[in-house]
Backbone as CSV, one residue per row, in Angstrom:
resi,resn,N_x,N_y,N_z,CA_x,CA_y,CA_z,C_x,C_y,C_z
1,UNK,19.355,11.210,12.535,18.803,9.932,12.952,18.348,9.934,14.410
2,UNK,18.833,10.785,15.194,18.661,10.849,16.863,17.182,11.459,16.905
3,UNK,16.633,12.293,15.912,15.269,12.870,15.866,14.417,11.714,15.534
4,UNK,14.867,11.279,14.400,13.666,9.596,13.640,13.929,9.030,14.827
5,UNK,14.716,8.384,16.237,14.199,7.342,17.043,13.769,8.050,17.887
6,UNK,13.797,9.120,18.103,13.199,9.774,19.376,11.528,9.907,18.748
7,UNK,11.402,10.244,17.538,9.779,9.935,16.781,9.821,8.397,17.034
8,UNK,10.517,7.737,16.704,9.838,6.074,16.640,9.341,5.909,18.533
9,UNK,10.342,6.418,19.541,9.696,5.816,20.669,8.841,6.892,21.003
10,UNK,8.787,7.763,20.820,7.381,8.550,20.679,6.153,7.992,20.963
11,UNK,6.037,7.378,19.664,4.998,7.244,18.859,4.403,5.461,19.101
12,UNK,5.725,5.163,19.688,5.164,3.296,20.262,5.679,2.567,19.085
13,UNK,5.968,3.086,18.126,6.188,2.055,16.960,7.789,1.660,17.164
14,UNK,8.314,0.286,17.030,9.448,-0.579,17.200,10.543,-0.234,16.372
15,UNK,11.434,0.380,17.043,12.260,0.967,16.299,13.794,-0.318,16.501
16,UNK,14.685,-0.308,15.209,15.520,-1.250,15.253,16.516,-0.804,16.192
17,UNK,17.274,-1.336,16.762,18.532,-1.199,17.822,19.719,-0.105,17.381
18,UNK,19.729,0.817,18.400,20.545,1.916,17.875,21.478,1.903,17.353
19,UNK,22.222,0.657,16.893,23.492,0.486,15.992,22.946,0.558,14.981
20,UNK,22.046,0.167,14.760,21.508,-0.202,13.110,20.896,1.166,13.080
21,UNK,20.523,1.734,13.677,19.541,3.120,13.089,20.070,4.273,12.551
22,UNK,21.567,3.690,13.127,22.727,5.305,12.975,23.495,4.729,11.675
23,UNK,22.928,3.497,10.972,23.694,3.104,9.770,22.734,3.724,8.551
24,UNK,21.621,4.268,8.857,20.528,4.482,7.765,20.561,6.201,7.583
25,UNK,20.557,6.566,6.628,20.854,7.841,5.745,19.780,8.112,4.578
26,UNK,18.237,8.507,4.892,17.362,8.406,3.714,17.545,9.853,3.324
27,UNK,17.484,10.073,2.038,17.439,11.380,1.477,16.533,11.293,0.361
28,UNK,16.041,10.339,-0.301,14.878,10.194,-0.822,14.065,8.474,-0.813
29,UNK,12.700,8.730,-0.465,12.030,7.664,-0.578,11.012,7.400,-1.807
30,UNK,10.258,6.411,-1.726,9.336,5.779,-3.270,8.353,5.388,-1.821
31,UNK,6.823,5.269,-2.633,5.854,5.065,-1.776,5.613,3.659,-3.275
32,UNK,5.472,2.360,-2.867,5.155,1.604,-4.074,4.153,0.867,-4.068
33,UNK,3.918,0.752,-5.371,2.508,0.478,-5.580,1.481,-0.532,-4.643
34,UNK,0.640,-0.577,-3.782,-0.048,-1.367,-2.408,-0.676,-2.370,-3.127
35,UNK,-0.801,-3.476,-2.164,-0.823,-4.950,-2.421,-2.370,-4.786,-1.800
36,UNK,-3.696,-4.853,-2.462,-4.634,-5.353,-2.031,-4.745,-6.533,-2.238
37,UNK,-5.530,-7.159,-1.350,-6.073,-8.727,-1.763,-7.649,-8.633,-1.022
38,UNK,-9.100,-8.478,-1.915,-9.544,-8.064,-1.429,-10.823,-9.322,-0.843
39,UNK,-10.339,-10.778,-1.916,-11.079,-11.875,-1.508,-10.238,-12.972,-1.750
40,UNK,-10.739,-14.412,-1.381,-10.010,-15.250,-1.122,-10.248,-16.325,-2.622
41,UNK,-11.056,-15.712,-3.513,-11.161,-16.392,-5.301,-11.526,-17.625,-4.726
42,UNK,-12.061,-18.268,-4.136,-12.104,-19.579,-4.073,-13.627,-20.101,-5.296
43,UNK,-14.263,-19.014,-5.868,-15.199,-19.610,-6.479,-15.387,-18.981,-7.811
44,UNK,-14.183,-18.638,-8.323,-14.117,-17.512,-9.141,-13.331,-18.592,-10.453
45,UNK,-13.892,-18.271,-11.804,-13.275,-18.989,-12.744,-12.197,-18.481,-12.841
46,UNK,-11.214,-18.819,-14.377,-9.988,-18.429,-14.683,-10.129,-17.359,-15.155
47,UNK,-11.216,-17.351,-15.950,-12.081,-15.548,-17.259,-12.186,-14.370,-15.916
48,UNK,-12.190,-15.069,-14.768,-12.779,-13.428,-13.798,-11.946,-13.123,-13.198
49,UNK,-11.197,-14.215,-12.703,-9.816,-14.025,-11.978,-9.011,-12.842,-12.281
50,UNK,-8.673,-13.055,-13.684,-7.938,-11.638,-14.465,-8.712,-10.089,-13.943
51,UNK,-9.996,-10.235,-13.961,-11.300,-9.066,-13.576,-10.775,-8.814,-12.492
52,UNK,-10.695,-9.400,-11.482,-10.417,-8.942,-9.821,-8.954,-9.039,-9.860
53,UNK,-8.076,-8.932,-10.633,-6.725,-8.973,-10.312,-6.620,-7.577,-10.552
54,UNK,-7.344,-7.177,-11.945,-7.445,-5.628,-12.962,-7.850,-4.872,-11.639
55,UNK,-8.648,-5.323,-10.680,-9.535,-3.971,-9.737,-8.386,-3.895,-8.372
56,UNK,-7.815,-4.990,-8.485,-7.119,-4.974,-7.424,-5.618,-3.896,-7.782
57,UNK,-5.188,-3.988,-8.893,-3.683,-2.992,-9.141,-4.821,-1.895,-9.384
58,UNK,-6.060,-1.215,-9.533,-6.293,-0.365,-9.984,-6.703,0.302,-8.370
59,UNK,-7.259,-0.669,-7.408,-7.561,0.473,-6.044,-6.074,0.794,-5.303
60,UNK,-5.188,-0.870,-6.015,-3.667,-0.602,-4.866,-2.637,0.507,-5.408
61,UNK,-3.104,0.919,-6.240,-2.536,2.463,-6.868,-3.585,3.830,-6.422
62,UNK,-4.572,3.337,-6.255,-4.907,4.525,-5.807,-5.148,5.043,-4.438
63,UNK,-4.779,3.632,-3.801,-4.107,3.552,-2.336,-2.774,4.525,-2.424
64,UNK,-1.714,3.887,-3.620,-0.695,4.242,-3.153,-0.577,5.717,-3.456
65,UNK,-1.465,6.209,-4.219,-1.996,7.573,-4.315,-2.272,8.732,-3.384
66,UNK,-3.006,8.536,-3.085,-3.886,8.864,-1.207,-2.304,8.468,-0.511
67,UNK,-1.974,7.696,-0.242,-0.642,7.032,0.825,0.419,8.660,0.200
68,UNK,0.840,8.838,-1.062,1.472,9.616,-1.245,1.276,10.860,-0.845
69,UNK,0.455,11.555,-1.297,-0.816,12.609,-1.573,-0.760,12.885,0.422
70,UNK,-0.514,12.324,0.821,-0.262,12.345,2.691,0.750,12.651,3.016
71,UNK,1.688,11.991,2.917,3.022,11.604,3.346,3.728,13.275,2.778
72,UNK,3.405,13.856,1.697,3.491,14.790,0.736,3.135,16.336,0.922
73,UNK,1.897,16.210,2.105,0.950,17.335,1.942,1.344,18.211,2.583
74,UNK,2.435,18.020,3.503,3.463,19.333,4.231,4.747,19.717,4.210
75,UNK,5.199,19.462,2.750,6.633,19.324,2.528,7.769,19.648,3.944
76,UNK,7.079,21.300,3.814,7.989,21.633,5.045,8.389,21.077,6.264
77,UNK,7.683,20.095,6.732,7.693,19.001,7.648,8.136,17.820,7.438
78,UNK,8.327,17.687,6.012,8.569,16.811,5.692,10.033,16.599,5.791
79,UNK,10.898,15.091,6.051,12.023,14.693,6.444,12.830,14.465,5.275
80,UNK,12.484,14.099,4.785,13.078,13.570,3.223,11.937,13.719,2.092
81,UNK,12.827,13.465,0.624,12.201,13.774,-0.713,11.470,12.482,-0.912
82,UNK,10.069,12.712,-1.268,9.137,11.621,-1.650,9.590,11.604,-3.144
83,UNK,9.761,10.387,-4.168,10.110,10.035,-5.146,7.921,10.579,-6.052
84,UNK,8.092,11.145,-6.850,6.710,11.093,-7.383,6.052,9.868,-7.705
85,UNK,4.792,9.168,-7.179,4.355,8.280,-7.213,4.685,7.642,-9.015
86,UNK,3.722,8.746,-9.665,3.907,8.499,-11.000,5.120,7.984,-10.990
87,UNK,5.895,8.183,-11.086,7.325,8.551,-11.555,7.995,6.272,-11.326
88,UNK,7.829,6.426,-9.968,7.669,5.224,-9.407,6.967,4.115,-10.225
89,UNK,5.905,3.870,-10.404,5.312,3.629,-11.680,5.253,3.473,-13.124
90,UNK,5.854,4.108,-13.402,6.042,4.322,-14.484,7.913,3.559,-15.118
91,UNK,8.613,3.686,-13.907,10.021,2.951,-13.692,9.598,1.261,-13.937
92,UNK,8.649,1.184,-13.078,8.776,-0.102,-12.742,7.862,-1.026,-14.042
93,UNK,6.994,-0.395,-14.199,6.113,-0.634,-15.226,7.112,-0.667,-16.538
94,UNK,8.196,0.062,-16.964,9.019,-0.359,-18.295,9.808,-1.483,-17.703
95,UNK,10.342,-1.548,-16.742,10.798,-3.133,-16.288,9.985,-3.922,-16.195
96,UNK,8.868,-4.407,-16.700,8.669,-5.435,-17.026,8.099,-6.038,-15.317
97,UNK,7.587,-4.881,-14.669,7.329,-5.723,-12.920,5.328,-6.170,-12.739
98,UNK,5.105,-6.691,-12.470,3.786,-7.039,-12.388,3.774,-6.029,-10.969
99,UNK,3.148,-4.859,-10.744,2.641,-4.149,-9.819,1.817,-4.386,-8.909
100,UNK,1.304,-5.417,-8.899,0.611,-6.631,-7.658,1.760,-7.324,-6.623
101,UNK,2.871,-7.443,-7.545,3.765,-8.778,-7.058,5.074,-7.912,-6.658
102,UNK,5.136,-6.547,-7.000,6.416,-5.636,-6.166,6.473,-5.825,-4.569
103,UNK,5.417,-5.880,-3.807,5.907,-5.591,-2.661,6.080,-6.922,-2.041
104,UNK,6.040,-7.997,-2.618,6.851,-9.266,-2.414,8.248,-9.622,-2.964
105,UNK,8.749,-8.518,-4.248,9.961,-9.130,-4.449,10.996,-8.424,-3.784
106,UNK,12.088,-8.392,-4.249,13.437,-8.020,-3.378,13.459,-6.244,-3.389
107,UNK,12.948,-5.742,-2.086,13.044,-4.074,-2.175,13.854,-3.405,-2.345
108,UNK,15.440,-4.109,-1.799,16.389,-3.902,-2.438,16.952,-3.361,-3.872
109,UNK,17.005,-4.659,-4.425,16.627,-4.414,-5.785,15.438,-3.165,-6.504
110,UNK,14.588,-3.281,-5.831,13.480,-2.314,-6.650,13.972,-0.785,-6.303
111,UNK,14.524,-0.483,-5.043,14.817,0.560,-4.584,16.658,1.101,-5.507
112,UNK,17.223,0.336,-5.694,18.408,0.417,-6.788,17.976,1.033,-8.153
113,UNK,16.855,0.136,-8.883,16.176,0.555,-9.802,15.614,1.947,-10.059
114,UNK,14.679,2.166,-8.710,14.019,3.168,-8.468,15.334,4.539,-8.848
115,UNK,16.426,4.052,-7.362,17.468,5.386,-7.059,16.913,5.695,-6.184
116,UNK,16.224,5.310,-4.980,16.056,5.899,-4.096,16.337,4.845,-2.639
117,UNK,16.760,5.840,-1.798,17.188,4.585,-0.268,16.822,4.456,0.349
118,UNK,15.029,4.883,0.033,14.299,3.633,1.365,12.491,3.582,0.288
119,UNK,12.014,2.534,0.297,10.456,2.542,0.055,9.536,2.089,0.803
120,UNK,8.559,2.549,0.831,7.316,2.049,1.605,6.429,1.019,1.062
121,UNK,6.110,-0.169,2.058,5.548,-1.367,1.004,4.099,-1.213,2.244
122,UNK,3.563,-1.447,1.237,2.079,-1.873,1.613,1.089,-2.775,1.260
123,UNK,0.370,-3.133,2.275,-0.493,-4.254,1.967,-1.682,-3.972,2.548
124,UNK,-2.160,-4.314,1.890,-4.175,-4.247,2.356,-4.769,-5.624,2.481
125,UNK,-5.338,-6.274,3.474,-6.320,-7.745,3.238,-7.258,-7.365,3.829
126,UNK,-8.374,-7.438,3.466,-9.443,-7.882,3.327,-9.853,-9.466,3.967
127,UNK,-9.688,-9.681,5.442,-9.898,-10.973,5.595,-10.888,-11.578,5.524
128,UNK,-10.801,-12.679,5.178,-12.088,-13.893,5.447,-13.248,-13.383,4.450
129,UNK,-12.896,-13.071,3.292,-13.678,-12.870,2.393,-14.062,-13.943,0.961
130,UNK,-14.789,-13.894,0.663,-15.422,-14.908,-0.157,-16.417,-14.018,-1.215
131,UNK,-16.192,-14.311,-2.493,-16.667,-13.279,-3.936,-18.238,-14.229,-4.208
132,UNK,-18.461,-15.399,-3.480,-19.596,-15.611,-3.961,-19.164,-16.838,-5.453
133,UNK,-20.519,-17.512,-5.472,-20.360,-17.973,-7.581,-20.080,-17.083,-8.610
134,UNK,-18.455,-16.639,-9.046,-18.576,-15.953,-10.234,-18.739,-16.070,-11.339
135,UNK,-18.766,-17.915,-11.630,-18.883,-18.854,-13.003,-20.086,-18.478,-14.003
136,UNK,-20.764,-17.460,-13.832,-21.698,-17.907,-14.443,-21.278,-15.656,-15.930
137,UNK,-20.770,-14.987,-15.318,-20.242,-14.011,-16.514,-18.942,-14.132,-16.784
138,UNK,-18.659,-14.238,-18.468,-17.415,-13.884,-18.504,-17.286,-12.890,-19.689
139,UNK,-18.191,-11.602,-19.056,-17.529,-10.052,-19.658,-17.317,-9.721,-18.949
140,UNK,-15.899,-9.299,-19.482,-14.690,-8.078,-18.647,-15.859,-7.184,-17.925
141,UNK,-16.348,-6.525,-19.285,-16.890,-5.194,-18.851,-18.195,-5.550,-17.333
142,UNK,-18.717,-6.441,-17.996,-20.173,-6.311,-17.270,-19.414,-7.103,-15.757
143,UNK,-18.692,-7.823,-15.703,-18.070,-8.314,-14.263,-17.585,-6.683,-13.531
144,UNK,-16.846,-6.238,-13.937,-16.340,-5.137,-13.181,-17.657,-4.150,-12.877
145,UNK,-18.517,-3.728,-13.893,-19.400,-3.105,-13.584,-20.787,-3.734,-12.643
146,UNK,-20.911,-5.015,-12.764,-21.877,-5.253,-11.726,-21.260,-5.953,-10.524
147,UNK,-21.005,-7.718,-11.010,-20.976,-8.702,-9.748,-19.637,-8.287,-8.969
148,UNK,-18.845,-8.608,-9.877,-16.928,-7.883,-9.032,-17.172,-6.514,-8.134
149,UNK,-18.088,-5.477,-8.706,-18.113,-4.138,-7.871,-18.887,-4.294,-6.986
150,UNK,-20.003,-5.230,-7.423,-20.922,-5.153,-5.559,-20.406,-6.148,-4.904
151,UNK,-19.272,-7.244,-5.277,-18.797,-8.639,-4.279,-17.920,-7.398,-3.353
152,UNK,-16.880,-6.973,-4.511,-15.846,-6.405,-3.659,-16.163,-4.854,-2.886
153,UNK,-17.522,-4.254,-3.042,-18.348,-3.156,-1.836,-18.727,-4.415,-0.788
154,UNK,-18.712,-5.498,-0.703,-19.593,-5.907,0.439,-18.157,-6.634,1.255
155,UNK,-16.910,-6.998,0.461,-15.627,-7.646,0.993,-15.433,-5.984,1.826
156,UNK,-15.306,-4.653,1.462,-14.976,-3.592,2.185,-15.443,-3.035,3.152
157,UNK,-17.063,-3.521,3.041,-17.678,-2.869,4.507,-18.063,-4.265,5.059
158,UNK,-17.759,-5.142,5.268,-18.686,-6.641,5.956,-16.984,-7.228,6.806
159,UNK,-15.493,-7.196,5.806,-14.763,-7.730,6.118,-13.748,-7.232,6.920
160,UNK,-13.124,-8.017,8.209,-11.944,-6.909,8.837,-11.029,-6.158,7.698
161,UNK,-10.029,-5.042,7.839,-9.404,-5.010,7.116,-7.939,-4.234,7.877
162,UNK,-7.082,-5.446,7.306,-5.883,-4.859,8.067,-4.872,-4.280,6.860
163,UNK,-4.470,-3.130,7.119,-2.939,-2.283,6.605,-2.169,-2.492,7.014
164,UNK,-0.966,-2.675,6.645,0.417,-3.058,7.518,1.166,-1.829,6.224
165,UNK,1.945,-1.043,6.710,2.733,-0.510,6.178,4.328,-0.530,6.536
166,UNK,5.368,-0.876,6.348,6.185,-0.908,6.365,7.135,0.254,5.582
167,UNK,8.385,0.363,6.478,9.946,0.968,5.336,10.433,0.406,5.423
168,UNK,11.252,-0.235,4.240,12.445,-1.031,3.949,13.626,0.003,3.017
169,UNK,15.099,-0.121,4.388,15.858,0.289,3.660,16.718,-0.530,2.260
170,UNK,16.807,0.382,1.340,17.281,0.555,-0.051,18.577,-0.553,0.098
171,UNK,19.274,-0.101,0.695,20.737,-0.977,0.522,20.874,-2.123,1.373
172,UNK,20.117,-2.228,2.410,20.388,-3.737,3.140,18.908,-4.124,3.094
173,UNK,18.140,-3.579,2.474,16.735,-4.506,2.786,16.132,-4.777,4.007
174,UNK,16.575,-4.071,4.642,16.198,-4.512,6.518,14.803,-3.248,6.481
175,UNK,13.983,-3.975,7.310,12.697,-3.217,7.907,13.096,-2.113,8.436
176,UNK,12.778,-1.181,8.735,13.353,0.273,9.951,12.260,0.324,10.504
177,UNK,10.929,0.096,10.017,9.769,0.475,10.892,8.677,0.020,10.023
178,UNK,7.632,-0.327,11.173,6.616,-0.819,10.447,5.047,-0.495,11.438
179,UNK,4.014,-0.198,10.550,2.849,0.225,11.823,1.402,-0.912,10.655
180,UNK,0.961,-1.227,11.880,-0.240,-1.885,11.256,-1.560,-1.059,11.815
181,UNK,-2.752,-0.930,10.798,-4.091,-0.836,11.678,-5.048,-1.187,11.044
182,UNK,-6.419,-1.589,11.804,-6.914,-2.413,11.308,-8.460,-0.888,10.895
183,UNK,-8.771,-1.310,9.718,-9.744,-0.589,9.556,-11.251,-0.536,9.632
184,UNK,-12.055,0.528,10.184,-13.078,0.069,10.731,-14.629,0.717,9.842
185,UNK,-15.626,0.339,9.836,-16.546,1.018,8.775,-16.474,2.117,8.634
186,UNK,-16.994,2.524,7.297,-16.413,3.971,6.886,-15.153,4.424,7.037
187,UNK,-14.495,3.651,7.527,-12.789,4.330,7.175,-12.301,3.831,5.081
188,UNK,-13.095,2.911,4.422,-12.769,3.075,3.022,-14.330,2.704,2.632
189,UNK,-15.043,4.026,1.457,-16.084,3.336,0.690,-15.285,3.131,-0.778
190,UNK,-16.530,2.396,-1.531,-16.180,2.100,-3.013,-17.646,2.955,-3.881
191,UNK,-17.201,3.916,-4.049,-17.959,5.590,-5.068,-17.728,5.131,-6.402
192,UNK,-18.735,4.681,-7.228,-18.238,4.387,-9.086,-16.567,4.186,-9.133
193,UNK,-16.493,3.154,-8.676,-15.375,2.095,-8.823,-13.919,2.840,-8.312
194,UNK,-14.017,3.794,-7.392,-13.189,4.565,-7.129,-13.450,4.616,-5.443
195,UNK,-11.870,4.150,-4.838,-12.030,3.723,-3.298,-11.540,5.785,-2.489
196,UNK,-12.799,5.794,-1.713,-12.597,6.870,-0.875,-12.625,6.948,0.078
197,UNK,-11.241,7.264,0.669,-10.734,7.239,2.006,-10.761,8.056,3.312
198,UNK,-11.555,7.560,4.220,-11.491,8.547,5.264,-10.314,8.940,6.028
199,UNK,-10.375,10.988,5.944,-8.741,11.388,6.449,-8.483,10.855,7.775
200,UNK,-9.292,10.220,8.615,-8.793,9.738,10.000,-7.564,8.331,9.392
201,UNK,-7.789,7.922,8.587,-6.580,6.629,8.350,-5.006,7.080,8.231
202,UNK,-5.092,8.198,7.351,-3.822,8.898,6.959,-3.577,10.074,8.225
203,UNK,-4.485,10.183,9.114,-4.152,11.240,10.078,-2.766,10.623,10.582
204,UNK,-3.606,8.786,11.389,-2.997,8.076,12.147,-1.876,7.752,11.832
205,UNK,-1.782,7.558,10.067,-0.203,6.814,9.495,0.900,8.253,9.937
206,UNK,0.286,9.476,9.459,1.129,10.736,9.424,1.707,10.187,11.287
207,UNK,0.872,10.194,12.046,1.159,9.807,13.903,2.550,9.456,13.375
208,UNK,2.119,8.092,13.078,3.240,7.311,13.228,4.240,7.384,12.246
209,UNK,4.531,7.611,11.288,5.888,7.530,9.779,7.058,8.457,10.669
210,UNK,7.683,7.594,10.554,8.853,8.467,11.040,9.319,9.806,10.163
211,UNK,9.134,10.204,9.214,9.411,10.877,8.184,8.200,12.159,8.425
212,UNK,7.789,12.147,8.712,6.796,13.053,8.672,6.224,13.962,10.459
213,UNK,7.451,14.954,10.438,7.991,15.707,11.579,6.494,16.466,12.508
């Protein structure tokens, strides 16, 4: 633990008070599924709503993909055992968890479930975004393939976009560390419905994760 705070003041990121830091013992973590929100629905029926909820667990997994796929890519450096994303997924998904709404409920709990003693929660917004009139299609298919994919390409390059990543330990639920940044053009396009990430985002998270030596 004397190495993780000497990385946390390193690195500038707020590390909790040295009583509490020497109480935390990770030996394996879960990276879980990322919370996009990529517009604010204010003009969107009930039929499309479902459409942009579907695109939203489908990029915040493949966030948490890329997020893994990082955190992952130098074992040997690596501090502790990453839980396999899949694996993560696939737990939570037979419990019955809506994968949008995990990184709001009790991490605690999810991390018990999981078996592992610490996870990473993430969130993506997309601020001050607006989808436009969507009232007027209600196919699944043809929403995702036209109006939903060019609203939500123009919410990714037109709108700020802030990441906040956080760790929350497993057994008391307390934060240990948390880094935000805000992303800037070309740091995410949207390629045939598939979000591709520029390596400068994950350079910066690797900077900062305490876990990653």
């Amino acid at each position: 633990m004397r190495k993780i705070l000497m990385l946390l003041l390193l690195t500038g990121a707020t590390p909790l008070p040295i009583t509490a830091q020497t109480n935390y013992d990770h030996k394996v973590i879960a990276v879980l599924p990322c919370r996009t929100k990529f517009t604010e629905y204010k003009n969107i029926s009930d039929s499309n709503m479902q459409a942009f909820r579907t695109l939203e667990v489908k990029y915040g997994i493949q966030l948490q993909e890329a997020l893994y796929n990082t955190i992952t890519a130098d074992t040997n450096r690596l501090l502790v055992e990453v839980q396999p994303w899949q694996t993560t997924d696939s737990i939570l998904r037979n419990a019955g968890l809506d994968l949008r709404k995990v990184p709001f409920l009790d991490i605690s709990a999810i991390a018990k479930r999981l078996k592992v003693d610490a996870c990473i929660v993430t969130t993506a917004t997309y601020g001050g975004g607006n989808v436009g009139n969507m009232r007027g299609s209600t196919s699944m298919a043809g929403l995702i393939a036209d109006a939903a994919a060019s609203q939500l390409n123009k919410a990714i390059y037109r709108n700020n976009k802030i990441f906040t990543f956080r760790l929350i330990d497993g057994k008391s639920g307390d934060e240990v560390w948390n880094y935000s940044q805000e992303m800037t053009v070309g740091d995410i396009t949207l390629v045939k419905d598939q979000l591709v990430f520029s390596k400068r985002i994950f350079k910066r998270f690797r900077k900062q994760f305490p876990y990653c030596d």
